[in-house]
N, C-alpha and C positions, 0 to 999 in steps of 0.2 A: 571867620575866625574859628575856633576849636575849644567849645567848652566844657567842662569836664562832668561825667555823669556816673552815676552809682557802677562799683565794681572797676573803678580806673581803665576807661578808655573814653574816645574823643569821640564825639560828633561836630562836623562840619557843618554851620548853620552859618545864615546874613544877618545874625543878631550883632548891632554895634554894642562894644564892650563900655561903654557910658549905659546902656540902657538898662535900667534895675529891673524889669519885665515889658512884653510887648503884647500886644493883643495878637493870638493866633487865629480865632474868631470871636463871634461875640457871645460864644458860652466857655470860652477856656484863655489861661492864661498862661505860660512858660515861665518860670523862676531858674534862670541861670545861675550856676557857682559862680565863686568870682574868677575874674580874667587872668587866665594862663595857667588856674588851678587843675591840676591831672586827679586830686585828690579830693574826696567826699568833707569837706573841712565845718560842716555843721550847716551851712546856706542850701537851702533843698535845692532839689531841682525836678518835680514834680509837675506834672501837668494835669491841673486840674479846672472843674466846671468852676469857671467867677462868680456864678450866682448859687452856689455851693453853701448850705451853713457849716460846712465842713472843712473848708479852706486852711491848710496848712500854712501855718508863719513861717517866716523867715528865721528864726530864731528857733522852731522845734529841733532836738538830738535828732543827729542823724546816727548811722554807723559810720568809725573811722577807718581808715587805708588799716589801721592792724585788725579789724573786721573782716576783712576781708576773707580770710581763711574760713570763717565759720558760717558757710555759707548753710550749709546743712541744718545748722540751727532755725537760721530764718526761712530757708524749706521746706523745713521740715515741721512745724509747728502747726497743730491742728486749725489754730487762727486765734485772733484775738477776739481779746472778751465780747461777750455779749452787750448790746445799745438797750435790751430791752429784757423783760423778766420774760420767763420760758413760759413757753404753753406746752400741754403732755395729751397726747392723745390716744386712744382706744386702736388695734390692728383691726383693720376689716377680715371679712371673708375667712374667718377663724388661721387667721396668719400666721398666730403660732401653732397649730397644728401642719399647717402648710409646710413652715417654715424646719418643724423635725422632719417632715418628708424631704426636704430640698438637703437639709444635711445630710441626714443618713441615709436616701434612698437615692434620690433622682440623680446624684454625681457619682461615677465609679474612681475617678479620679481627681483629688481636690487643687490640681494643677489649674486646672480650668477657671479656675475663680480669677484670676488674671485676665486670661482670656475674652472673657466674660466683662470685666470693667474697661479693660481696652480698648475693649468693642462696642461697650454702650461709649467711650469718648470720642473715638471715631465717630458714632451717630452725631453726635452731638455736633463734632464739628461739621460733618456734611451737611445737615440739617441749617445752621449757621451760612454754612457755604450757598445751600438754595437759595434760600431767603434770599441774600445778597444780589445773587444773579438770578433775581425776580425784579431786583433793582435798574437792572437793562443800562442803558446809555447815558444815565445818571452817574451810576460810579467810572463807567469808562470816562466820561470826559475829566470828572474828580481824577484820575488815575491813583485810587488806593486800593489795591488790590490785597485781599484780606489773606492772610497767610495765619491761620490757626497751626498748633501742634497737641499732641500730650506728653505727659511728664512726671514721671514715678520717680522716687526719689521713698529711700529708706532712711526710719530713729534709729539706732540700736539703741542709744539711751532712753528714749519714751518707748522702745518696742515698737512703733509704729509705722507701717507701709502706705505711701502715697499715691494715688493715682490722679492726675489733676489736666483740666483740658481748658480750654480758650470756647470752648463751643460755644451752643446758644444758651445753656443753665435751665436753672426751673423759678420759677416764684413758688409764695410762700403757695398757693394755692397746688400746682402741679405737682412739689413734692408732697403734700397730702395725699393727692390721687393717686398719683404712680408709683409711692414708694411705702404709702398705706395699704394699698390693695395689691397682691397679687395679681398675677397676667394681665394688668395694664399698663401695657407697652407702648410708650409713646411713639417710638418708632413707629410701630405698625398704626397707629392712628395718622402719624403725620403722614405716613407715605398713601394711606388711602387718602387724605386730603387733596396731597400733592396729585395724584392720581386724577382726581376730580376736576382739579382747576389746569392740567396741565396744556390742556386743547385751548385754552385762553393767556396761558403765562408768554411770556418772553424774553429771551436771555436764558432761557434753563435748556441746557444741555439734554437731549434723550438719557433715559433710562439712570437718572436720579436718585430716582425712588429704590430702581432695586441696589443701587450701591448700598443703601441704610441695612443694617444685620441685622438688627434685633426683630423676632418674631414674637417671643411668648411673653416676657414679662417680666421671668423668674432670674435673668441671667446674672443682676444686681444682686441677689439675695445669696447666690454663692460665694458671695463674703463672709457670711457666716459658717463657711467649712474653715477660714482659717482665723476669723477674728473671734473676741467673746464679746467687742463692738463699735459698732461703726458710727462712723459723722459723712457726713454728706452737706458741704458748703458750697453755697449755689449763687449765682446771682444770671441774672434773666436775661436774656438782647432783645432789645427794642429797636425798631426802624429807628434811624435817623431823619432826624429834620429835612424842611427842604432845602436848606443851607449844606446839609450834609453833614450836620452834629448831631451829636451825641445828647439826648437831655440829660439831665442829671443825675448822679450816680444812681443805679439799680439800687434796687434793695440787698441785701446778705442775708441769708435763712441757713442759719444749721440745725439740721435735723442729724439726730442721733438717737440709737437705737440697744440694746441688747440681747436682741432677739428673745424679748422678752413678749408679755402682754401688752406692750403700750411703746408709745414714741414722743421722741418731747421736738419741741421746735423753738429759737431762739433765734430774732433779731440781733445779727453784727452789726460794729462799725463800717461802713461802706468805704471810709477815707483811709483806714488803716488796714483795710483790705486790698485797695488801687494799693497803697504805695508797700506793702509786701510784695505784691504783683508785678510791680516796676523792679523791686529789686531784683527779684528768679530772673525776669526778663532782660535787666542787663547783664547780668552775669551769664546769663545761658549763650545771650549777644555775642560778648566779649569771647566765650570759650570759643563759638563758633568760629569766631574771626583769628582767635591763637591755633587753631587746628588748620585751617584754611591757608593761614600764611607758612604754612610746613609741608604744603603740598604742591604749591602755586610756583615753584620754583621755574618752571617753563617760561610765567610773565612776566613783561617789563615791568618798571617800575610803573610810573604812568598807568599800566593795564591796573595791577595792586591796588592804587588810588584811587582808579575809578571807581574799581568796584568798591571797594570800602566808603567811597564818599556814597555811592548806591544805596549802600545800605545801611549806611548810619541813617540817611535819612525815609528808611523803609521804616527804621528803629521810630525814628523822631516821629512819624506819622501814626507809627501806631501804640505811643505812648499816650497820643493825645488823648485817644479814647478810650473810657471807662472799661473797667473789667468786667468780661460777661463767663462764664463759665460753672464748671464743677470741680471740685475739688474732694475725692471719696478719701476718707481716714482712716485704715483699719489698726485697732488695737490688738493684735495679734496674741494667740492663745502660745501658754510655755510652748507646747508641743511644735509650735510652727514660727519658731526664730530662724529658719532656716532660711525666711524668704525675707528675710532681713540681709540677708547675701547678695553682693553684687553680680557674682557669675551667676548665682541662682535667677535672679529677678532677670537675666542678661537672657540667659538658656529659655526661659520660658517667653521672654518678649519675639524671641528667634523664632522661635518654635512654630508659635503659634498665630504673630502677630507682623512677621515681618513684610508682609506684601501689600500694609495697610496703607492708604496712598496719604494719609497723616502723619506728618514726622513724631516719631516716638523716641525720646530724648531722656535717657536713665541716669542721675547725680551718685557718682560714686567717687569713693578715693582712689587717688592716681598717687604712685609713687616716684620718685626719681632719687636717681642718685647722682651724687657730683662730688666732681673731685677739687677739693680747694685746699691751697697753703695750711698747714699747720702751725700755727704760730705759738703753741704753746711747748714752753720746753727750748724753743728753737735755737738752736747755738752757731756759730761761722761756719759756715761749708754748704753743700749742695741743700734748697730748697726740699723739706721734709712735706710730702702730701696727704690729704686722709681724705677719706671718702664720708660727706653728707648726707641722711636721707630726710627727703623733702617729703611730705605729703601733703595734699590738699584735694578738695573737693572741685569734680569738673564734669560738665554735662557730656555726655557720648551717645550722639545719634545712632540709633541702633534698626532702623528699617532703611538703611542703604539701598539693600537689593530692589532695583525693580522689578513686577512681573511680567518680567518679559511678554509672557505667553498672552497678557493681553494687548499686545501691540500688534499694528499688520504685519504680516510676515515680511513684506516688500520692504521694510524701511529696516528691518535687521541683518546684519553680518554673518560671516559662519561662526565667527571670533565671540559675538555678543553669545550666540547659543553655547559655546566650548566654556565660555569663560560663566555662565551663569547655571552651567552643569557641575563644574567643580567647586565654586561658590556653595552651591544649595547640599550639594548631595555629600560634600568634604571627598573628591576623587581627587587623583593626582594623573590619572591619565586621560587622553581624550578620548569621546567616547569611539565607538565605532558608526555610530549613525545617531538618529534624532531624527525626532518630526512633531511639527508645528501642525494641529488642528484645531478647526475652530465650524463646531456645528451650529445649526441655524433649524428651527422648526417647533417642531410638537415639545419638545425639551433643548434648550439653546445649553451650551458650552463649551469651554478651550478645553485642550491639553495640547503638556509639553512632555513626548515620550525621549528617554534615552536608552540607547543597547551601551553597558558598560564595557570599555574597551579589557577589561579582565573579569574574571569570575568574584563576584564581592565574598571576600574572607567565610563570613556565616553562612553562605550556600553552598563552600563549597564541604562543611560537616552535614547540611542538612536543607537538601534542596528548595525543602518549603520551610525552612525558618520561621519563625513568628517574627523572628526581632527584625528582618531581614529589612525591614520599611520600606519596599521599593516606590510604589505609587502612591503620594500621599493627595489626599481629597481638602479642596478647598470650595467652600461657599463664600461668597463674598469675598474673597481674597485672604478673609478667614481660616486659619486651620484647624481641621473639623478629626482628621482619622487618619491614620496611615495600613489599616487593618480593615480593609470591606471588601470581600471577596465578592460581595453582592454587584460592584459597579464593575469590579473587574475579575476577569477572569483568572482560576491560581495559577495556570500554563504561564501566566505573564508573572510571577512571583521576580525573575532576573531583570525586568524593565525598570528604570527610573526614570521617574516624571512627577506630573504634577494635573490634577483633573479641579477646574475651578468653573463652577455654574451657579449660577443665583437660583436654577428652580428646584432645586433637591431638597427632597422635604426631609427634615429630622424630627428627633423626637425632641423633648420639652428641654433637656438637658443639653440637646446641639452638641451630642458625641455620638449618636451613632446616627444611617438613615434608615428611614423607614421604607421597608422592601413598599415596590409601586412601579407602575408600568414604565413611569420615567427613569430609577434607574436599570430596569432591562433592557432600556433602549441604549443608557451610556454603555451599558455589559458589552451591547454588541455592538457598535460605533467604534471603540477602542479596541476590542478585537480585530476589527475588520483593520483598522488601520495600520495594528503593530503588523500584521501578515504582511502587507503592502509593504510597510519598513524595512521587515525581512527579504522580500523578495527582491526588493531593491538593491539590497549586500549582496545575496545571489549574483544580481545581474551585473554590478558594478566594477567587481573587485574580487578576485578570484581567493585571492589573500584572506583578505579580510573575511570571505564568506567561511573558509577553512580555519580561521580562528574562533570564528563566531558561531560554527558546528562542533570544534572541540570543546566551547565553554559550555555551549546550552544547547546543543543537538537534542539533547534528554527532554528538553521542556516542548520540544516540539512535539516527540511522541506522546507526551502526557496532553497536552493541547487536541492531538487527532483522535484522544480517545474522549476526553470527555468534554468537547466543545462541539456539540454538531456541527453546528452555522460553519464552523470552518474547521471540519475534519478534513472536507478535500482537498483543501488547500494548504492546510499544514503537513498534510500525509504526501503532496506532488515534491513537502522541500526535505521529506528526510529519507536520509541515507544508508542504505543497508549494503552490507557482503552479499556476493551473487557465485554463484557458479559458474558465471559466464566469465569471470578475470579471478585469480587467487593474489591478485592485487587491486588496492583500490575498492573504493564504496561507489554504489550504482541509486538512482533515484529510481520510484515506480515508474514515472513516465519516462526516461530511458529503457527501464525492462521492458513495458508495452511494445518502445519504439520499436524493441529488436526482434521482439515476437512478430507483430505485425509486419515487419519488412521480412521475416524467416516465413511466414504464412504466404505473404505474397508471392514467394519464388518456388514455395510447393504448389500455388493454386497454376503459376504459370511454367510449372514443370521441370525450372531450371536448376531447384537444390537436389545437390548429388543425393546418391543414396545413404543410408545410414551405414557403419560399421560389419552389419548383420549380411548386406545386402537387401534387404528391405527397404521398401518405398517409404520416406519420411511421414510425418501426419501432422496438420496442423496443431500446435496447442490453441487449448481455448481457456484459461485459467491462469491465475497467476498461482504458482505455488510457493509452498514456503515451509523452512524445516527450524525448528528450533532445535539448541545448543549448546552446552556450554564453552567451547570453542568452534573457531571457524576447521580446526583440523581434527574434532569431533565430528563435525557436520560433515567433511569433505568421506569421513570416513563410517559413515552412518550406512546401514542395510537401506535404510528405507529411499536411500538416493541413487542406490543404480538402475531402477529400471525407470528412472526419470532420465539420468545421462544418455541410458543406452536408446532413449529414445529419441534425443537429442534437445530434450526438455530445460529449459532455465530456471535453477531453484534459487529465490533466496532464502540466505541464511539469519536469523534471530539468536546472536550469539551474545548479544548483553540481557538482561535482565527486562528491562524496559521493553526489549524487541517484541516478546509475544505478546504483553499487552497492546503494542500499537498495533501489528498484525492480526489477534485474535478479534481485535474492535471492526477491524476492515471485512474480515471475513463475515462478520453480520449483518454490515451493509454496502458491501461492495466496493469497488474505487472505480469507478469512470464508467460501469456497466461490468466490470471485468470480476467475475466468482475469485474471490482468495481462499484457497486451499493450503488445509496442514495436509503434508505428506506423512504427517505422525500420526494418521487416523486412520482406524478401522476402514474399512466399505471405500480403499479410494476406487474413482472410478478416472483412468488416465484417457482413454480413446473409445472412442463409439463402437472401435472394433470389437475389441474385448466382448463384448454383449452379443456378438455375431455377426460382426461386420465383415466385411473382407478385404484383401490386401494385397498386393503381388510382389514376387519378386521381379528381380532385374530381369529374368529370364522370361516376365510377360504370366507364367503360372500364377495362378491363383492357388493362396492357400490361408485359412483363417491363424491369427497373432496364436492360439495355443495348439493347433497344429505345426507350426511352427518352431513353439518351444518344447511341445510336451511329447513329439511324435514318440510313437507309433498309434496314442492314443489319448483324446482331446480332454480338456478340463474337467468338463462334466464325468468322464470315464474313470482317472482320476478323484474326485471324489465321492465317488463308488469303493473303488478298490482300495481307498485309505481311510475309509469310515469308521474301519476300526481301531484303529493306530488313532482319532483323532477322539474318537468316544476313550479310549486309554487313556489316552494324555488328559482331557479332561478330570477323570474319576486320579489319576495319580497325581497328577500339580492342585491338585484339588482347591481352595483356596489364595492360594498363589496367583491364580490368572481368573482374569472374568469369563475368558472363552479362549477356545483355541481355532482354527481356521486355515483352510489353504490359504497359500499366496498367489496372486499372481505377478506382484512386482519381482520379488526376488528372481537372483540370477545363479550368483555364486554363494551366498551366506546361506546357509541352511535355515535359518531362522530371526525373526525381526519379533520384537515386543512393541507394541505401535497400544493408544487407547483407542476408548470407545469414545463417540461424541460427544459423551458429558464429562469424559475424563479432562484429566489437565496435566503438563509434559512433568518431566521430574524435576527441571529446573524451577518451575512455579508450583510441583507440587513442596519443596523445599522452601520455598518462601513462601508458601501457607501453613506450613507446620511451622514454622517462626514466628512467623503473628500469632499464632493459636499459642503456641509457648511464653511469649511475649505480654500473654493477657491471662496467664495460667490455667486457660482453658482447652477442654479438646478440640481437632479437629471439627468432628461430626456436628458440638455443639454449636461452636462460632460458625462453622459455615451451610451446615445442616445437612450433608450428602458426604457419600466419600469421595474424595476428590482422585480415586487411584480409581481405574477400570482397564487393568493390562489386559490384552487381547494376543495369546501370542500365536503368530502366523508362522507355517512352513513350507520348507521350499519342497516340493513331492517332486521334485527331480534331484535332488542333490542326496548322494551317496550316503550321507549320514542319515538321515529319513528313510530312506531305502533298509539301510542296518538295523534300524529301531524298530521297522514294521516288521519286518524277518526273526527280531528278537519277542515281539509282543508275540506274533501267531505263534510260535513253537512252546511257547511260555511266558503267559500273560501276569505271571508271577514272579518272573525272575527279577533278582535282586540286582542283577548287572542292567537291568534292562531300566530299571527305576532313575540308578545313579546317572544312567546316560540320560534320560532326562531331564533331571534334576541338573547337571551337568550343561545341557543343554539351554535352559532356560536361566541359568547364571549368565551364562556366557550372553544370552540374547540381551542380558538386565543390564553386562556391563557395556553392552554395543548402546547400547539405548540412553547412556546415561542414569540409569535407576544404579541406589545401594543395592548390595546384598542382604537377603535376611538374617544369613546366615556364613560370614566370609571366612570363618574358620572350616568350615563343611567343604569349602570351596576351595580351599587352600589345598585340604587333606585328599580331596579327590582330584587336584593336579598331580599333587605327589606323587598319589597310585596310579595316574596315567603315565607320569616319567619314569616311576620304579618300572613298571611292566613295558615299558619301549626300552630302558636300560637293559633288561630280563630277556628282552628279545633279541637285543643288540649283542650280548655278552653269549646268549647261545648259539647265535649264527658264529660269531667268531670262533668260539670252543668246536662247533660241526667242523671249519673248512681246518683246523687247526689237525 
């Protein structure tokens, strides 16, 4: 039959409707309403111990069916009076002093105090949960299998926020200890217990112990960031008999506190704490089963039954036994009604507590609207409607999600990972990859990484965002940080995931971790693997690699410069402009490839000769030019005696480029030297230094008798030594040094640095920063960052005129400007500002007035 229980819904029991109660065993008894009643109509229906001096009549006020709505009240109530006169006790270990530390120092965020009670409820049920299955083949063959939750539930009207659990509670004695003293953590005691007797237990699942959270002690007392005081109402679990009961109601202890010098402790009623207990409980029951049946639309009718007949008497079974748990009260300070808010307390359980494998169950108002007949007013003709609003109070399971990532990978979908990416992270696209790891060793932990299939909104103003929360860090399925570059690397700033390990040590506060050899090894575990993830899109999917280099190309160079462990690996996947295609990005290891197969066919004789007629020469270097464009670079001095060699430059035409290549150039990529061709002293072939060469015609002749004939480099400068001591004493300041060339071909002059110099594109993003922090160059970065060096071509006609102009008149005024002229022109080949572009303007001018002057007298001559 179908008798009716608190909060108007049915459970299916064999009780005959003659029977005025029946023996369930021989420490409890069932008091059904009467028969066919749906409604709480004053006849309890409580189950409680028979040998109980607390036994509820028949005859006690219940709540009515118009009760029902206010459920919040009976939730919400710190509990009923005390059985016994209070006792007040002293804080150990000077706890209020501790205790203004824990306010004002040890939380930087007073969100956590949630966190923090969640967590000790959580223990408590696990804790509860061991115990049990310490009980082995005793409760299997009983089949009651113990289903704890927690359950926060907000007053507006008393101000006060609830935290309340099913676990195992404390006695009068254990809240003295643990909520008297400071850093005595029962957690961390039970689990060294448990730890001790584990090689002996049975029925206990590995690794138990380290599901429990709590480490220090203190995690309870950050309720004093948001209350001015707490209660904390407890009652104990005890084994059950060997029958499998319950003995008789635990005790009730409220302890309450004001973060004062002292704590008081006060005996409850134990019977009018079960049957508060029982109410939350059916009600919580019933909401479950109204939310369940709006989902279920898939099952039979039949299937619906089942389960509901399931679990009415999951319900029934575990009404029978007494209430053991915690119940924390916080009196909330004016300043923090805020967590008096359903989305508030909603937002913070998500946050921080959602992967807690304890159903966490929030009472809030729910609204509805409906549309019903208006009957007031209402006259003949069409049916007038108006719209209702309904509200009532109803529980909302708020840890749905599971964490995936600690399941075996074999037993999940692509669907479970897509679908628990956009869950977690709030995307709307799918990603472009994932991976599932799960280390083992010196430090055990999972993670769940995702590449977002678009660039997330906030990186793409500011690459490294703070707010960007990509990876966030969980201990114990706990959430602990979304900000620890210490575990992860910043290059990984665009990854979403999830990194969850029980051995990561934090500080007292369990917000930040404490730097330790353990997490440098996650540092580089996770590294290694998002590379792998990468190289993976690479290898798969040409597509998707080419979206996935448009979004976050940039994170790779930042990655190869300052992640050693895998510079070579992130430097094989990015992509630069080449000299070799004026279309298309080329990887290092493609430009190697093409070197070495172009070396190959000079060692075995077969590459044609060069342009010149000249026998090719192997390169041995990668080189590279920076740029502010790719048609900067194509058109740079410093790149034709690399073409005419038949040399392969890459191009550095974003911003990012030279830091990634300047990183390389100091230690190398694969064995292979990276060279700026923007530097002083290059040195291109072994020839150059006096080696030798031939033409096609079999003659020998050395590379600067070649270019410089009738008289070789060295001769050269000789005969220009004073033209270069000139240009020194006249660009005086302007250049670090002047020097022949030997790259040049056709430009008369190149402005290139010295080894410690830096290009114009970075030296412009260092006077930004230095501007940026209203300080000098020299000071922020302590050297000057400009060392132009400018070189000349001592075959080219213009050099030739200048030296002709210095000997006859190392004074002359025309001879200066054509310098000065000269070294503009180098500054804007080079990418550098002018110092002075008005000077530079005015002496085009006068080069065009006097070619016009020339122009207009040849015509007036033949005229």
């Amino acid at each position: 039959m179908s008798i009716g229980l608190p909060w108007a819904f049915s459970i299916r029991t064999a009780i005959p409707p003659t029977q005025a109660f029946r023996e369930v065993s021989s420490r409890h008894v069932l008091l059904p309403l009467s028969r066919g009643s749906n409604k709480w109509d004053g006849k309890t229906n409580w189950i409680l111990p028979s040998s109980s001096r607390h036994c509820l009549k028949a005859s006690e006020s219940c709540p009515t069916t118009a009760e029902k709505n206010a459920v919040a009240d009976t939730a919400c109530s710190p509990g009923p009076a005390a059985a016994g006169a209070g006792e007040r006790f002293p804080f150990q270990a000077e706890v209020k002093r501790v205790l203004d530390i824990i306010v004002h120092s040890l939380y930087t965020d007073r969100d956590v105090f949630l966190r923090e009670l969640v967590s000790n409820a959580a223990d408590a049920c696990d804790k509860k949960r061991v115990l049990l299955e310490q009980q082995g083949e005793q409760r299997k063959k009983q089949g009651v299998p113990w289903k704890g939750s927690i359950r926060v539930y907000a007053d507006k009207a008393a101000g006060t926020l609830t935290v309340e659990d099913d676990g195992i509670g404390m006695s009068r004695q254990e809240l003295i200890d643990h909520l008297g003293t400071i850093a005595q953590s029962g957690t961390y005691k039970f689990a060294q217990q448990l730890q001790q007797k584990e090689q002996n237990l049975t029925g206990v699942s590995p690794g138990n112990a380290s599901d429990l959270i709590g480490q220090f002690g203190v995690g309870f007392y950050s309720a004093f960031l948001v209350a001015e005081k707490v209660e904390v109402i407890s009652s104990r679990w005890s084994s059950p008999n060997a029958e499998g009961a319950a003995s008789e109601f635990p005790e009730v202890w409220r302890w309450s506190s004001s973060c004062g010098q002292t704590f008081s402790l006060h005996r409850l009623d134990a019977v009018a704490e079960q049957k508060r207990w029982q109410q939350q409980t059916c009600q919580l029951h019933r909401n479950l089963q109204q939310q369940a049946s709006k989902t279920s639309h898939t099952r039979t009718l039949q299937e619906r039954e089942q389960q509901q007949e399931h679990q009415d008497a999951q319900l029934e079974e575990q009404l029978r036994q007494p209430w053991t748990g915690t119940r924390v009260v916080l009196h909330l300070r004016e300043d923090s009604d805020d967590y008096l808010e359903d989305y508030k307390l909603k937002d913070l359980v998500k946050k921080y507590s959602e992967f807690l494998s304890v159903p966490i169950y929030l009472l809030g108002e729910r609204v509805e609207y409906e549309r019903v007949p208006d009957t007031e007013g209402a006259t003949s003709g069409a049916t007038k409607f108006k719209t209702v609003t309904n509200r009532y109070n109803e529980w909302a399971h708020l840890n749905t999600q599971p964490p995936i990532w600690r399941r075996p990978e074999e037993t999940l979908r692509e669907k479970d990972y897509v679908d628990f990416y956009k869950a977690t992270f709030k995307a709307y696209d799918d990603p472009l990859a994932f991976l599932h790891m799960a280390v083992e060793g010196q430090v055990s932990f999972r993670a769940l990484l995702y590449v977002p299939g678009s660039l997330p909104w906030e990186l793409s103003r500011n690459m490294f965002d703070e707010d960007s929360r990509g990876i966030r860090l969980y201990v114990r399925r706990v959430f602990i940080n979304d900000k620890f570059q210490e575990a992860v690397p910043r290059w990984l700033t665009f990854i979403r995931g999830v990194v969850d390990s029980d051995d990561l040590p934090l500080n007292v506060g369990r917000e930040i971790l404490q730097k330790s050899q353990m997490l440098r090894i996650v540092h580089k575990r996770v590294a290694a693997k998002a590379v792998e993830m990468i190289q993976a899109i690479k290898k798969q999917s040409s597509e998707k690699w080419n979206r996935f280099w448009e979004n976050y190309g940039k994170y790779l160079k930042i990655g190869a410069v300052e992640d050693r462990d895998q510079q070579e690996a992130l430097a094989s996947l990015v992509q630069l402009h080449s000299s070799h295609s004026r279309s298309g990005l080329t990887t290092l290891d493609e430009y190697i490839s093409r070197v070495e197969t172009r070396n190959r066919s000079i060692e075995s004789g077969s590459h044609p000769p060069l342009p010149d007629g000249s026998i090719a020469k192997k390169q041995k270097a990668i080189y590279y030019l920076a740029a502010e464009s790719r048609r900067a670079a194509d058109d740079s001095p410093a790149l034709e005696g690399l073409k005419a060699r038949g040399f392969e430059v890459l191009f550095g035409v974003e911003p990012l480029d030279e830091f990634f290549l300047a990183s390389l150039a100091i230690a190398q990529f694969k064995g292979w030297p990276v060279v700026d061709i923007n530097k002083a002293d290059l040195q291109l072939d072994a020839d150059e230094a006096g080696g030798e060469a031939k033409k096609t015609d079999g003659t020998t002749v050395t590379e600067q008798q070649k270019r410089f004939e009738p008289t070789d480099f060295a001769t050269k400068k000789i005969e220009l030594g004073g033209l270069v001591e000139w240009l020194q004493q006249t660009l005086g300041p302007r250049v670090h040094n002047v020097v022949l060339s030997s790259r040049l071909l056709t430009h008369p002059a190149v402005l290139v640095q010295g080894q410690m110099g830096l290009s114009p594109t970075m030296q412009r993003y260092m006077q930004q920063q230095a501007a940026a922090q209203g300080v000098s160059e020299q000071k922020l970065f302590g050297a000057s960052l400009n060392q132009p060096i400018l070189e000349i071509n001592p075959t080219h006609p213009i050099i030739k005129q200048l030296d002709m102009m210095v000997r006859s008149d190392p004074t002359s005024a025309r001879a200066k400007s054509l310098a000065l002229e000269l070294l503009a022109v180098a500054s804007l080949q080079g990418g550098y500002s002018l110092e002075d572009p008005g000077g530079f303007a005015k002496a085009m001018i006068e080069l065009l007035r006097r070619e016009a002057d020339r122009y207009l007298k040849e015509r007036s001559d033949k005229s």
